[in-house]
C-alpha positions in Angstrom: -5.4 24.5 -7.2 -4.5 22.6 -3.7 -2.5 20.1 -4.1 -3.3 16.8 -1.7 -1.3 13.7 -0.5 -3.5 10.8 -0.2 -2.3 7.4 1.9 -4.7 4.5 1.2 -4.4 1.1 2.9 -4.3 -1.7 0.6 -3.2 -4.9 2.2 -1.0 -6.1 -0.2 -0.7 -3.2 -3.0 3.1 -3.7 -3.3 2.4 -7.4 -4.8 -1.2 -6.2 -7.6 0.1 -7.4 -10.8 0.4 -5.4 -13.8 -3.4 -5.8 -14.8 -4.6 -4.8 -11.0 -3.1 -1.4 -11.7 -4.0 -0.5 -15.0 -7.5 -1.4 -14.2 -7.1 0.8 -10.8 -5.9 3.4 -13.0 -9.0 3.3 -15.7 -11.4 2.9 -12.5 -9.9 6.6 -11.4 -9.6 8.0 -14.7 -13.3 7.2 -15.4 -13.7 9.0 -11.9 -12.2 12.1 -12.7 -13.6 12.0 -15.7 -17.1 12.2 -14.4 -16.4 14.6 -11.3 -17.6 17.6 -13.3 -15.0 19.7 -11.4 -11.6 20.5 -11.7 -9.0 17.8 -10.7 -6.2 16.2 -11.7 -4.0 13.0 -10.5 -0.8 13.7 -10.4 0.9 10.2 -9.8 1.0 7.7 -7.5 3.4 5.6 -5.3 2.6 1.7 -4.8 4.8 0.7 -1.5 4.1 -2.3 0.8 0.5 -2.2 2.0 -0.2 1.5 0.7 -0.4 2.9 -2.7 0.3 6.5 -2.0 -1.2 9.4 -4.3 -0.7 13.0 -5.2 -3.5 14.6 -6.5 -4.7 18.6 -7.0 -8.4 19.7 -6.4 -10.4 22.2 -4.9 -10.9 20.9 -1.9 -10.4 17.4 0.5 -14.0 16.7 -0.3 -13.4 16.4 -3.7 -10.4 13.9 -3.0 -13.1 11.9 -0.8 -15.4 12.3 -3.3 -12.9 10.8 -6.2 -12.6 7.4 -3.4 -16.2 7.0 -2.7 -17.5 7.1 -6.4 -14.1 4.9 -7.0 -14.2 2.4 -4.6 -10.5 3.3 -3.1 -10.1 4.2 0.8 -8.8 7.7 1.6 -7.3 6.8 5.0 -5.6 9.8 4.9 -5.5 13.2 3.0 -3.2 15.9 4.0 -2.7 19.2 2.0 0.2 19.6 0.8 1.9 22.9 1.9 5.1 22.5 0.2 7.7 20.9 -2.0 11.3 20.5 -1.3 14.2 18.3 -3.2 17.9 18.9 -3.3 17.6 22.0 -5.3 16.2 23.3 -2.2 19.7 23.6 -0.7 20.7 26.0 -3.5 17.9 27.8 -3.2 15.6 26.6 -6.4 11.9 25.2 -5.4 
């Protein structure tokens, strides 16, 4: 399954409180829970005024479709085409 790197726009994320992002994360969980298709979240990255996710599904729509039904923005959802780390430069992906 494609695996997707979503950038949202949340003017303040970095400063939510504890409660905010558990009740994010039940709002999206619920979500995917009711998508009827395959999809996972992976994890997410809260940094200044973004919250930054990874998620897999079958296709960008889908990802939209997760916001919408959510409430979150989807400013920006890219494909992700590969992953790298410092085992990269001894040859393990």
């Amino acid at each position: 399954m494609p695996k997707y790197l979503i950038e949202r726009n949340i003017p303040g994320a970095s400063k939510l409180n504890a409660e905010q992002l558990q009740g994010i994360s039940a709002k999206s969980n619920d979500v995917v829970a009711g998508l009827g298709v395959p999809y996972e979240w992976v994890t997410s990255y809260v940094a200044g005024d973004k919250i930054y996710c990874v998620h897999e599904a079958e296709s960008a729509e889908i990802i939209y479709r997760h916001a919408r039904e959510g409430g979150f923005p989807a400013d920006l959802v890219t494909e992700i085409a590969s992953q790298i780390g410092p085992a990269t430069a001894h040859g393990r992906i």
